[in-house]
DRENZATOR-623015 format. One record per residue (C-alpha): residue number from 1; residue in three letters; chain; x, y, z. Coordinates in nm, 2 decimals, m for minus. Example, Ala and Ser with C-alpha at 12.3 -4.5 7.8 and 13.67 -1.06 7.14 Angstrom:
2
     n   res   chain       xx       yy       zz
     1   ALA       A     1.23    m0.45     0.78
     2   SER       A     1.37    m0.11     0.71
***
This chain:
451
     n   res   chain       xx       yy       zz
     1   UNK       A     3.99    m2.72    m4.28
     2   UNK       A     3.64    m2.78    m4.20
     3   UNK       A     3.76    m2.94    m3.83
     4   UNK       A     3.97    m2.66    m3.77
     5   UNK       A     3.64    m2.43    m3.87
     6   UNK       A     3.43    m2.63    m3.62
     7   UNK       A     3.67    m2.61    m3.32
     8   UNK       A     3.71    m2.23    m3.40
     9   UNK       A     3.34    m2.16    m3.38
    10   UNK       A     3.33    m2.37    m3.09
    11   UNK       A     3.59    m2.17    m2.89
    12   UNK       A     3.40    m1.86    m3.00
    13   UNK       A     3.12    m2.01    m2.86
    14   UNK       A     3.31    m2.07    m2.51
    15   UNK       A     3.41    m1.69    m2.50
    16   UNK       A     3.09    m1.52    m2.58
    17   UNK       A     2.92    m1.73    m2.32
    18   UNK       A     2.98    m1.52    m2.02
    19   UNK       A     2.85    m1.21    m2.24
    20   UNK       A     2.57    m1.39    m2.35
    21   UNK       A     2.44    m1.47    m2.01
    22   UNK       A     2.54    m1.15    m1.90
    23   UNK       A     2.26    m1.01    m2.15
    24   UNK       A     1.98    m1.26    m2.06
    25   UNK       A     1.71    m1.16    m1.87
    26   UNK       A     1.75    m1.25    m1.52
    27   UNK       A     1.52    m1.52    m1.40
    28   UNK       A     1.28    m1.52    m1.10
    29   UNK       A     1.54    m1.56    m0.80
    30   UNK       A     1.50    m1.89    m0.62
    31   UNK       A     1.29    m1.94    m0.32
    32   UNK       A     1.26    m2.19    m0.07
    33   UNK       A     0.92    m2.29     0.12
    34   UNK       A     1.06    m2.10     0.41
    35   UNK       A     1.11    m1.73     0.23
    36   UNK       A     0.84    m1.55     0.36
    37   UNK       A     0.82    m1.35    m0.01
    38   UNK       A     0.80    m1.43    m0.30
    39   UNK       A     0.85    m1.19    m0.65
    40   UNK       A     0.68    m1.18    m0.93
    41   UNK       A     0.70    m0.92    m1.26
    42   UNK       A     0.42    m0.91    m1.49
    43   UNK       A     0.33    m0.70    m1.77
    44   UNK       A    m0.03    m0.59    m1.86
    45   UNK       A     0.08    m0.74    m2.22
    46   UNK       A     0.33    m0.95    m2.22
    47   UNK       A     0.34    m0.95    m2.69
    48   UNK       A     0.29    m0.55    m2.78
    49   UNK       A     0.19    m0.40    m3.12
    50   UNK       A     0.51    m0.40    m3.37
    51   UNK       A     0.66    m0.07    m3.51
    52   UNK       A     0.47     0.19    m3.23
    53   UNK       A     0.59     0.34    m2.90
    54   UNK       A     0.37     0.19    m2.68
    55   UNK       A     0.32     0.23    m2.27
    56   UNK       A     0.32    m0.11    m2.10
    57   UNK       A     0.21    m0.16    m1.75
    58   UNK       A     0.46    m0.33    m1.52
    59   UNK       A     0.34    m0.48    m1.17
    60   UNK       A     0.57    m0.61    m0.96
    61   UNK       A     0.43    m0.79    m0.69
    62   UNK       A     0.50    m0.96    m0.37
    63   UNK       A     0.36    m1.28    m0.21
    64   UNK       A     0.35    m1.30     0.19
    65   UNK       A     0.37    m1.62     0.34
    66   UNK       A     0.46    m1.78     0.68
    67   UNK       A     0.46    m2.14     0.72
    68   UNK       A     0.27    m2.27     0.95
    69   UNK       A     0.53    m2.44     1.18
    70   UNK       A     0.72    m2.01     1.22
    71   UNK       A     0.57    m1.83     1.50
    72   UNK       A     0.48    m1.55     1.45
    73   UNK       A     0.68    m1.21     1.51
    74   UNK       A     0.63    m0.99     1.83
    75   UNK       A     0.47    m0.63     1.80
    76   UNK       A     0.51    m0.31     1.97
    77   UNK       A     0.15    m0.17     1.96
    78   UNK       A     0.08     0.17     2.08
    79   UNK       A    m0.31     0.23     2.08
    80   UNK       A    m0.37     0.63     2.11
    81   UNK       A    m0.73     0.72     2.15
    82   UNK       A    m0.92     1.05     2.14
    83   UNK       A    m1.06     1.15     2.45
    84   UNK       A    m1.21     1.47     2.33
    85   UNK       A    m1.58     1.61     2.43
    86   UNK       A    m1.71     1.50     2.04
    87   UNK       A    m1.64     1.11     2.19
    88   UNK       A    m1.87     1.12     2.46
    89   UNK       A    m2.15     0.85     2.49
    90   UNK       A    m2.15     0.54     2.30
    91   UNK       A    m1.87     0.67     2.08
    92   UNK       A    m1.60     0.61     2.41
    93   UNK       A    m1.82     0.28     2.55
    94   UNK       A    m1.71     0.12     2.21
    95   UNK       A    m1.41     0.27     2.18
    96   UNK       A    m1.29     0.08     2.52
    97   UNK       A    m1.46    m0.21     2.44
    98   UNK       A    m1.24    m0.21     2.11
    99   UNK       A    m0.97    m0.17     2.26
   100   UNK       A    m1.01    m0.43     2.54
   101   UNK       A    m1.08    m0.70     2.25
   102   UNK       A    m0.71    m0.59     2.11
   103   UNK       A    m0.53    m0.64     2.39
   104   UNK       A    m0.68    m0.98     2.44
   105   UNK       A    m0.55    m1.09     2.15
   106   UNK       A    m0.21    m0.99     2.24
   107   UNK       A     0.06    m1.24     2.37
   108   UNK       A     0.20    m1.22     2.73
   109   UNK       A     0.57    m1.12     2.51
   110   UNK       A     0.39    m0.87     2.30
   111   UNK       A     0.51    m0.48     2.40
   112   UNK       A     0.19    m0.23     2.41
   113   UNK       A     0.17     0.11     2.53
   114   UNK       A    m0.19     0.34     2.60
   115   UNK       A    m0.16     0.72     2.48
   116   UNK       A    m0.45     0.95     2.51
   117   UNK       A    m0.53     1.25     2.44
   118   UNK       A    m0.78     1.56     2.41
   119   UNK       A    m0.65     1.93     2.44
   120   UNK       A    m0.31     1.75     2.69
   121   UNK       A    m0.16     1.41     2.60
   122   UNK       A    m0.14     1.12     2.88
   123   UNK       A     0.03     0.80     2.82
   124   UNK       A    m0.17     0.56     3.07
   125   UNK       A     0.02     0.30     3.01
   126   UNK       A     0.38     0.33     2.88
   127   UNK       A     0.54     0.09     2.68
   128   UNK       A     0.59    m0.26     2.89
   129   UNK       A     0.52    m0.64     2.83
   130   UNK       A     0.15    m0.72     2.81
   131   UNK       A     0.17    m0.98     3.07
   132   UNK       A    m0.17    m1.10     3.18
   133   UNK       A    m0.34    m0.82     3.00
   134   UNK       A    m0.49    m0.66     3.37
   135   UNK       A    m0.31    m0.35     3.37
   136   UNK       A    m0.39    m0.24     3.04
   137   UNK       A    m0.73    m0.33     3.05
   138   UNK       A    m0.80    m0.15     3.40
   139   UNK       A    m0.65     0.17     3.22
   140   UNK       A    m0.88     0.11     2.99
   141   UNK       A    m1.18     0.12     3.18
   142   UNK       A    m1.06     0.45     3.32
   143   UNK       A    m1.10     0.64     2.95
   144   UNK       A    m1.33     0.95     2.98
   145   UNK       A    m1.42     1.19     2.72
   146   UNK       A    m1.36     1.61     2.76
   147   UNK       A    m1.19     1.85     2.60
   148   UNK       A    m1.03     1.91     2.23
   149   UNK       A    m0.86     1.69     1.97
   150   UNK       A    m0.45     1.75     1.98
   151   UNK       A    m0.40     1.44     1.74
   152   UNK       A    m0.03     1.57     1.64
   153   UNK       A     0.04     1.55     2.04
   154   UNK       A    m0.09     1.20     2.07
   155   UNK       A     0.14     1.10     1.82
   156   UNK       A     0.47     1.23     1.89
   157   UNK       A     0.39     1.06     2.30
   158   UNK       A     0.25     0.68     2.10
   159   UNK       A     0.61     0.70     1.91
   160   UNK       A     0.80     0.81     2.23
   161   UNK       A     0.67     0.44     2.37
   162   UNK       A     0.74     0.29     2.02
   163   UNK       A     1.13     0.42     2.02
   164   UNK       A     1.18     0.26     2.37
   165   UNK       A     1.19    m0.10     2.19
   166   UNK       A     1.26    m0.03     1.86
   167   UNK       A     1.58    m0.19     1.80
   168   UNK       A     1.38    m0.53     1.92
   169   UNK       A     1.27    m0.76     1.63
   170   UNK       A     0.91    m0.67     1.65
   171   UNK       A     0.68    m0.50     1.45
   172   UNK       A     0.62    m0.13     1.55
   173   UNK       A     0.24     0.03     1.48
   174   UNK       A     0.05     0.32     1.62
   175   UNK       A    m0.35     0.20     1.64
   176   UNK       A    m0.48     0.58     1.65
   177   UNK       A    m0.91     0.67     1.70
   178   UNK       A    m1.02     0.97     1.64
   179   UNK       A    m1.37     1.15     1.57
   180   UNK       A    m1.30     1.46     1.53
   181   UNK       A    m1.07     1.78     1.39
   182   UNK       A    m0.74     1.83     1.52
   183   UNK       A    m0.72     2.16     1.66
   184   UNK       A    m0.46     2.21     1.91
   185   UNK       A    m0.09     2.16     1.80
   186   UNK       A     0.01     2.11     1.43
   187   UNK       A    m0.32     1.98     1.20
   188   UNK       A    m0.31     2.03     0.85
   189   UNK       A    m0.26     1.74     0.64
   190   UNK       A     0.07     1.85     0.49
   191   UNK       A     0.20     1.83     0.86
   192   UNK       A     0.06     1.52     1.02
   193   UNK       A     0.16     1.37     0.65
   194   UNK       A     0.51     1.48     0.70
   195   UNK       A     0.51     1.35     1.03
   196   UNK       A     0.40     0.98     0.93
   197   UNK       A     0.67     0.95     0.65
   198   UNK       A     0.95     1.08     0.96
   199   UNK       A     0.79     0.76     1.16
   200   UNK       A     0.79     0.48     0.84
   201   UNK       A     1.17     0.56     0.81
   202   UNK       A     1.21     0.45     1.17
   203   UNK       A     1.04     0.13     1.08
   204   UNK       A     0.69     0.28     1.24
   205   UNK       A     0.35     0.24     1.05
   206   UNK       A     0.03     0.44     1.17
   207   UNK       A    m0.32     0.26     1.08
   208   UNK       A    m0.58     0.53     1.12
   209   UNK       A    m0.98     0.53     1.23
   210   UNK       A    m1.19     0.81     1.17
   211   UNK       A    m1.51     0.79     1.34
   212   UNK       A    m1.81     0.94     1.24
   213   UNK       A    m1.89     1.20     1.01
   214   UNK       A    m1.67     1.52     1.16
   215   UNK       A    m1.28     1.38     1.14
   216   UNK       A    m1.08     1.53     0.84
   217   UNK       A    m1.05     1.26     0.63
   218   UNK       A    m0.75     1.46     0.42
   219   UNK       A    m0.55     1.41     0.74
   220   UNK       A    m0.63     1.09     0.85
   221   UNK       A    m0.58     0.93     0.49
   222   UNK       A    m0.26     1.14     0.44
   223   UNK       A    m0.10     1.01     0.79
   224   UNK       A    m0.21     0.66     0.66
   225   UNK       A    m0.06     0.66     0.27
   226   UNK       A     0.28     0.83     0.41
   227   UNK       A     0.36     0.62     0.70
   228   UNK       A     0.26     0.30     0.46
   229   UNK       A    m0.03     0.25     0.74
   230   UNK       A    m0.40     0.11     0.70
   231   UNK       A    m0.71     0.35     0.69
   232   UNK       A    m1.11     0.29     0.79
   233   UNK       A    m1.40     0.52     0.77
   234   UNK       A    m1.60     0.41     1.09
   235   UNK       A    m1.95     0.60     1.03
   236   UNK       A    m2.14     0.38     1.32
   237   UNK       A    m1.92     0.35     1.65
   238   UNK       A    m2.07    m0.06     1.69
   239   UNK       A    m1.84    m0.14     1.42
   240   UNK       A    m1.56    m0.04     1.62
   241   UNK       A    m1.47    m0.37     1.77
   242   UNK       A    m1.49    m0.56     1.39
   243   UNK       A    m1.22    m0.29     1.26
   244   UNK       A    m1.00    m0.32     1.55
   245   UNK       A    m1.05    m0.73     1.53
   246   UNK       A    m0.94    m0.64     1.14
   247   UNK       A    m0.66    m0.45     1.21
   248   UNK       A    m0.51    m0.65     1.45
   249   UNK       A    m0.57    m0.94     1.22
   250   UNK       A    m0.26    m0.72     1.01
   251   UNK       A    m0.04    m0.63     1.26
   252   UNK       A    m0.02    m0.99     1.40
   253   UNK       A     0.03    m1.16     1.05
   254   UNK       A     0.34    m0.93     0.91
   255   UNK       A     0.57    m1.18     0.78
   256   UNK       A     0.83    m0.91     0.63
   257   UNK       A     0.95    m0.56     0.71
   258   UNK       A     1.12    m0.26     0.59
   259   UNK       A     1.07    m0.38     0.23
   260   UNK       A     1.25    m0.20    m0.06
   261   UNK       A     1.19    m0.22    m0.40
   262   UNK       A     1.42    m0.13    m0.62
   263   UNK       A     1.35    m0.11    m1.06
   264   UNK       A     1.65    m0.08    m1.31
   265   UNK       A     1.52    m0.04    m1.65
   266   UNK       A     1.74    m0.06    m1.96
   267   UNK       A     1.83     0.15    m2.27
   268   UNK       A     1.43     0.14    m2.47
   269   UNK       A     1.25     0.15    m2.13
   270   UNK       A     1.17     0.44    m1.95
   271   UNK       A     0.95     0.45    m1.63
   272   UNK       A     0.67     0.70    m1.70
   273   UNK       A     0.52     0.74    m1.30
   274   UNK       A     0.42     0.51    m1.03
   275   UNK       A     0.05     0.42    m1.02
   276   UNK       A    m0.18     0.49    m0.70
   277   UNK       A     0.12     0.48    m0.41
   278   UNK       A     0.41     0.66    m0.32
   279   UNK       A     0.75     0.62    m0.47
   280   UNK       A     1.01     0.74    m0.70
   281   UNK       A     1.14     0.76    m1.05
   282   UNK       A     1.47     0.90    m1.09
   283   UNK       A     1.57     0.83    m1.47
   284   UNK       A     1.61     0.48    m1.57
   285   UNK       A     1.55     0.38    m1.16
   286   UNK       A     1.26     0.37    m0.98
   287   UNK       A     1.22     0.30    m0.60
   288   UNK       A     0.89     0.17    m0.35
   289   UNK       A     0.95     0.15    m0.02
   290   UNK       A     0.68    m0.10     0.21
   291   UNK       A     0.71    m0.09     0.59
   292   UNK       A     0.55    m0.41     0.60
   293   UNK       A     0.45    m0.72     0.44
   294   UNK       A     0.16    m0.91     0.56
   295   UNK       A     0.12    m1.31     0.56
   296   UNK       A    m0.13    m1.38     0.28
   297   UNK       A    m0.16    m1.09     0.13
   298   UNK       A    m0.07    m0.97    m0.24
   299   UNK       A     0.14    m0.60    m0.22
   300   UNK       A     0.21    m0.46    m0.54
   301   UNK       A     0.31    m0.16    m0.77
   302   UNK       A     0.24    m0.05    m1.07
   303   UNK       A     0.46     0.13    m1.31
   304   UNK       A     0.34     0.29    m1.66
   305   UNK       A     0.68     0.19    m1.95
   306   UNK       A     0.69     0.39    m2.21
   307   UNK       A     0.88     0.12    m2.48
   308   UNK       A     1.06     0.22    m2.79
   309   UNK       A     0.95     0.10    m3.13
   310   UNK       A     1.05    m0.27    m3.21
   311   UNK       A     1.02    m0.49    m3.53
   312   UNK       A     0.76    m0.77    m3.55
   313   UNK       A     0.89    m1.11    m3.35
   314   UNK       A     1.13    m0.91    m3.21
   315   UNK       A     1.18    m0.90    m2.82
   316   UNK       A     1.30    m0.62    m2.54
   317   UNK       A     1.40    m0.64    m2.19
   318   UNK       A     1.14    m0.39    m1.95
   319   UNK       A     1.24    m0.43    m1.60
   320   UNK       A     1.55    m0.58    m1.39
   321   UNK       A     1.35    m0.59    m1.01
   322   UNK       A     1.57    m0.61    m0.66
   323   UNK       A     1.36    m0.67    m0.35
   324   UNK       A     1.55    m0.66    m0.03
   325   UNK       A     1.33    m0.70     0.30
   326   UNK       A     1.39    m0.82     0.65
   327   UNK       A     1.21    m1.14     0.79
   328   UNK       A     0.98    m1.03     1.04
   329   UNK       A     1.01    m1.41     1.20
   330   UNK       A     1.44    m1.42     1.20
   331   UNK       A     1.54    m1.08     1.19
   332   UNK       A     1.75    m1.20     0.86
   333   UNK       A     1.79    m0.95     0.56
   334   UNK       A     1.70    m1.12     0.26
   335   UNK       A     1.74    m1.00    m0.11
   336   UNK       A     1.56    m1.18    m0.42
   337   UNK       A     1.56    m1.06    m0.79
   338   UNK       A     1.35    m1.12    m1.11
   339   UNK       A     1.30    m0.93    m1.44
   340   UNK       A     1.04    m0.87    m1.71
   341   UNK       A     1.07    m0.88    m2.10
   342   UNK       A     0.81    m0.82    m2.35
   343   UNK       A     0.76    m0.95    m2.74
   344   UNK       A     0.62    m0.75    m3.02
   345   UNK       A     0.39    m0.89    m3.29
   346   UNK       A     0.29    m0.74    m3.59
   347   UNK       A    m0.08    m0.98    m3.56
   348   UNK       A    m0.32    m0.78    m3.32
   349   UNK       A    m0.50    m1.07    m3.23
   350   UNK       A    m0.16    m1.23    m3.08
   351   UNK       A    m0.13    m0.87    m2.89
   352   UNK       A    m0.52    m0.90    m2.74
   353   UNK       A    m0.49    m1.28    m2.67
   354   UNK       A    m0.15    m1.20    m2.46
   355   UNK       A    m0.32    m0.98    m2.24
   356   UNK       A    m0.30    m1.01    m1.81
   357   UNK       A    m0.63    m0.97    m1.73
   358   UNK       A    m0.54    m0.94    m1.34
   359   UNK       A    m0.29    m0.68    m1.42
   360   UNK       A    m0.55    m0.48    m1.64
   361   UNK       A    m0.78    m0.48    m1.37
   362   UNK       A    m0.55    m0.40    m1.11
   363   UNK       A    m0.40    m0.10    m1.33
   364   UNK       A    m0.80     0.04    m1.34
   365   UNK       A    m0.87    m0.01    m1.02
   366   UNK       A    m0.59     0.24    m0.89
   367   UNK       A    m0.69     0.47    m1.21
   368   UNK       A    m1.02     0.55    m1.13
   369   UNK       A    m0.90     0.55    m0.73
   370   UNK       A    m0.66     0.84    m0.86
   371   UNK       A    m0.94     1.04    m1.05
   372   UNK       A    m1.16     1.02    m0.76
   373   UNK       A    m0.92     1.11    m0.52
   374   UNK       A    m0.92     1.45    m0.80
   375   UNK       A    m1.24     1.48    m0.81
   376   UNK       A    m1.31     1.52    m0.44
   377   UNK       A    m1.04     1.76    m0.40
   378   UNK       A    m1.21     1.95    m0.68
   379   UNK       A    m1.51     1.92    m0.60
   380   UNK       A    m1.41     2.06    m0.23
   381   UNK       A    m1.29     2.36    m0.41
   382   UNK       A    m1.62     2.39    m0.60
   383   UNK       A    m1.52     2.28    m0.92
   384   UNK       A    m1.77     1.99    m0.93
   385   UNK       A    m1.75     2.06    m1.35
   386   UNK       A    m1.42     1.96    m1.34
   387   UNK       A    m1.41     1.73    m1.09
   388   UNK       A    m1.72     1.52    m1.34
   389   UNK       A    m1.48     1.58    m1.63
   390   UNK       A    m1.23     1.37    m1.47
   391   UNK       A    m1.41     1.08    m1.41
   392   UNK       A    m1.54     1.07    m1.74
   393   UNK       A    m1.24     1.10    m1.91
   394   UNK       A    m1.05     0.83    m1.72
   395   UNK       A    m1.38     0.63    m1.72
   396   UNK       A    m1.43     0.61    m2.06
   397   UNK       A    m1.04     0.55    m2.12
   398   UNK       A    m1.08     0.23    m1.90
   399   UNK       A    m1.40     0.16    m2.08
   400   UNK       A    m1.23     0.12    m2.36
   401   UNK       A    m0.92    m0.06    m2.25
   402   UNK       A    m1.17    m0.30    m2.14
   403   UNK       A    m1.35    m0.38    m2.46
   404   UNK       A    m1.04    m0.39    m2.64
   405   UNK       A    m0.88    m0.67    m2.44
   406   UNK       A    m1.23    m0.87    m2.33
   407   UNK       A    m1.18    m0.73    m1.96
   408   UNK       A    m1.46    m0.76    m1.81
   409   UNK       A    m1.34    m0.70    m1.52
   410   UNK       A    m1.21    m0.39    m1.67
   411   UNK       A    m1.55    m0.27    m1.77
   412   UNK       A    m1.75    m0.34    m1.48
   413   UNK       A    m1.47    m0.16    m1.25
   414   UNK       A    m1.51     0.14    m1.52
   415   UNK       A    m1.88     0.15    m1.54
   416   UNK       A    m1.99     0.34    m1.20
   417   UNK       A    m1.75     0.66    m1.32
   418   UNK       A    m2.01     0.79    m1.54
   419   UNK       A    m2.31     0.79    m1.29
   420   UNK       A    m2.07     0.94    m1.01
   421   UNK       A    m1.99     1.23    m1.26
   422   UNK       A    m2.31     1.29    m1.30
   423   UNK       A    m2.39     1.30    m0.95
   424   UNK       A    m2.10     1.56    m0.84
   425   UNK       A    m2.17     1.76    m1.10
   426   UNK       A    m2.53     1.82    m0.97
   427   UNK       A    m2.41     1.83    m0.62
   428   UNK       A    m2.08     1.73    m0.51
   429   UNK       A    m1.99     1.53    m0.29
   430   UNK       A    m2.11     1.50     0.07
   431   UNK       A    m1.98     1.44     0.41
   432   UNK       A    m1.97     1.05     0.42
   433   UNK       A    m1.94     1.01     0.00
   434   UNK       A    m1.61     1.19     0.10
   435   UNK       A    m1.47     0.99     0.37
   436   UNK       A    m1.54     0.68     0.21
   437   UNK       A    m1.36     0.80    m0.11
   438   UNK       A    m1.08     0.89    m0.02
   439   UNK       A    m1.04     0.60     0.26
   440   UNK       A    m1.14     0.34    m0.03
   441   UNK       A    m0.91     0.51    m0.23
   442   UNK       A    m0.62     0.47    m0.01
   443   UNK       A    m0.73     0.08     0.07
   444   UNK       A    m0.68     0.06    m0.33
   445   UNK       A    m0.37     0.21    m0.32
   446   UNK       A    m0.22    m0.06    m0.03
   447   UNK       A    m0.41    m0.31    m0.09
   448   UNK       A    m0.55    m0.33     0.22
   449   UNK       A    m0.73    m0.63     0.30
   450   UNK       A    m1.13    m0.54     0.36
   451   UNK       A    m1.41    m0.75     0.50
***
């Protein structure tokens, strides 16, 4: 009786297999040394307080790599330049000298294309190998400022030159400098917005430069976040030729494009909103899409779980993630998966000694880039009580996140909000605190790599 007991259970045991693995969480996928990403889920705290709803922060993040022995991929660079009266002087001397140090560090198989513009549009140099570089350069030499700012206009001709190769396994960028307002053809930032997320689903990203203090950094920022693009606030036109060097830097280390990330989250796990970038949450899914994936560099977002209630030792499922990608160095589509549990614990001081200290400070950074980015717009609208108000409140909230965990990472990252409320509250914000809010802001955001 007892054998026929044990071979019972054991047949059990055979059948509920498939269901059990079934319900396990799914493990990081594999990777070889030649994957150019790599996926990683991590929770803020990993053991949460027992018996409480409680809102967990998810990051899911993805390594860039490219081994040394993979050359890199091609690009299809179109650099647009503002030509208008505002860029006269030294502004357009560095300007071409910026320019003639990206080409340079262009290969001969590289595609590049010269767009610019003031109240008409030119392209100089349309889209075509660079070769030995001279014909660029000489076009180059013949940029000279005069005339208004059509921005929208130089645009719509740098993506022109990027459409002509873009079924070709390179990367595609617009490079775009500009100094000053857009004021012929479409210029709010609602349009040239609407116009960089149209490029990014063509597989086009637009870095943007502002120069100087009279650019409208809403626009230039806007055009950056939406076409998944990098952003600079250039107050001194000598440090034109470091930024482009930076840039370039980027575009000629992307190791992975049109990445898609994609969150299912099970019965207990809701997805609240997506922290500091763009995406979507559409009931128990939510989506990010990247245009591009740099070698190196750490891209990540950051998702706010609400989790239901769960009894002390007792353990939950958060997050099933898909990434799917294409290798910028073989053209080959690539998926890879991981997911994301958490534990609960009725002992606080397992909760606090769980605690990611990167993921903490992460999450604050890109909550006190979002109040800021509030802030200024209220502040524009001359609600500078308000606009203090906000940064105090999510200041002191990350304060005490901080001291609750023994971030201090947290806390130093929360500590300027205070004194920055009290300064817009006397006075606002002006011209060059603006830019470089809202262009440090969106650097947060992307996590764009900075000198």
């Amino acid at each position: 009786m007892k054998r026929t007991a044990t071979l019972l259970l054991a047949a059990l045991g055979l059948w509920l297999a498939p269901f059990a693995l079934a319900l396990a969480p799914l493990p990081p996928a594999a990777s070889s040394a030649d994957d150019p990403v790599r996926l990683r889920l991590e929770l803020d705290r990993p053991v949460l307080p027992a018996d409480s709803r409680e809102t967990v922060i998810l990051k899911v993040a993805l390594d860039g790599f490219r081994p040394a022995a993979v050359r890199r991929s091609p690009v299809n660079l179109a650099l647009v330049i503002d030509k208008s009266g505002s860029m006269g002087g030294e502004k357009i001397i560095r300007a071409r000298e910026a320019a003639r140090e990206a080409v340079r560090r262009l290969a001969a198989d590289d595609i590049a294309s010269l767009v610019v513009f003031d109240n008409r549009v030119q392209t100089l140099v349309p889209a075509r190998r660079v070769g030995d570089g001279r014909a660029l350069l000489a076009a180059i030499e013949e940029i000279e400022a005069g005339g208004t700012t059509n921005i929208h206009g130089g645009l719509l001709a740098a993506a022109d030159e990027l459409r002509k190769h873009i079924e070709g396994p390179y990367t595609h960028r617009v490079l775009l400098l500009s100094d000053g307002q857009a004021n012929v053809g479409p210029s709010t930032p609602e349009a040239l917005g609407s116009l960089g997320a149209r490029l990014v689903r063509e597989g086009i990203s637009v870095t943007t430069i502002g120069l100087g203090l009279d650019y409208n950094e809403d626009l230039m920022t806007r055009l950056a976040r939406r076409s998944d693009g990098n952003t600079y606030f250039v107050e001194h036109s000598r440090d034109l030729v470091r930024i482009f060097n930076q840039e370039l830097g980027d575009v000629l280390s992307v190791v992975a494009r049109r990445v898609v990330i994609e969150l299912d989250f099970p019965a207990g796990a809701r997805p609240l909103r997506i922290v500091g970038r763009d995406g979507r949450v559409e009931n128990s899914r939510a989506i990010v899409e990247l245009n591009q994936l740099y070698g190196g560099q750490e891209r990540f977002a950051l998702v706010e779980v609400e989790l239901e209630p769960a009894r002390d030792r007792a353990s939950r499922p958060v997050a099933t993630a898909r990434v799917r990608y294409e290798d910028a160095a073989t053209a080959r589509r690539a998926t890879q998966e991981a997911s994301a549990a958490a534990r609960f614990s009725a002992d606080r001081e397992k909760v606090v000694a769980s605690a990611n200290h990167q993921v903490q400070a992460d999450y604050a950074a890109n909550r006190l880039a979002e109040a800021r980015d509030e802030a200024v717009t209220l502040a524009n609208a001359g609600r500078r009580e308000e606009a203090a108000a906000r940064l105090r409140e999510v200041g002191s909230s990350l304060s005490a996140m901080g001291s609750a965990y023994n971030n201090r990472a947290v806390v130093v990252t929360a500590a300027p909000a205070a004194a920055e409320a009290a300064r817009v509250e006397a006075a606002g914000y002006d011209n060059a605190d603006r830019k470089e809010a809202r262009a440090r802001s969106q650097q947060i955001y992307s996590q764009q790599r900075t000198e």
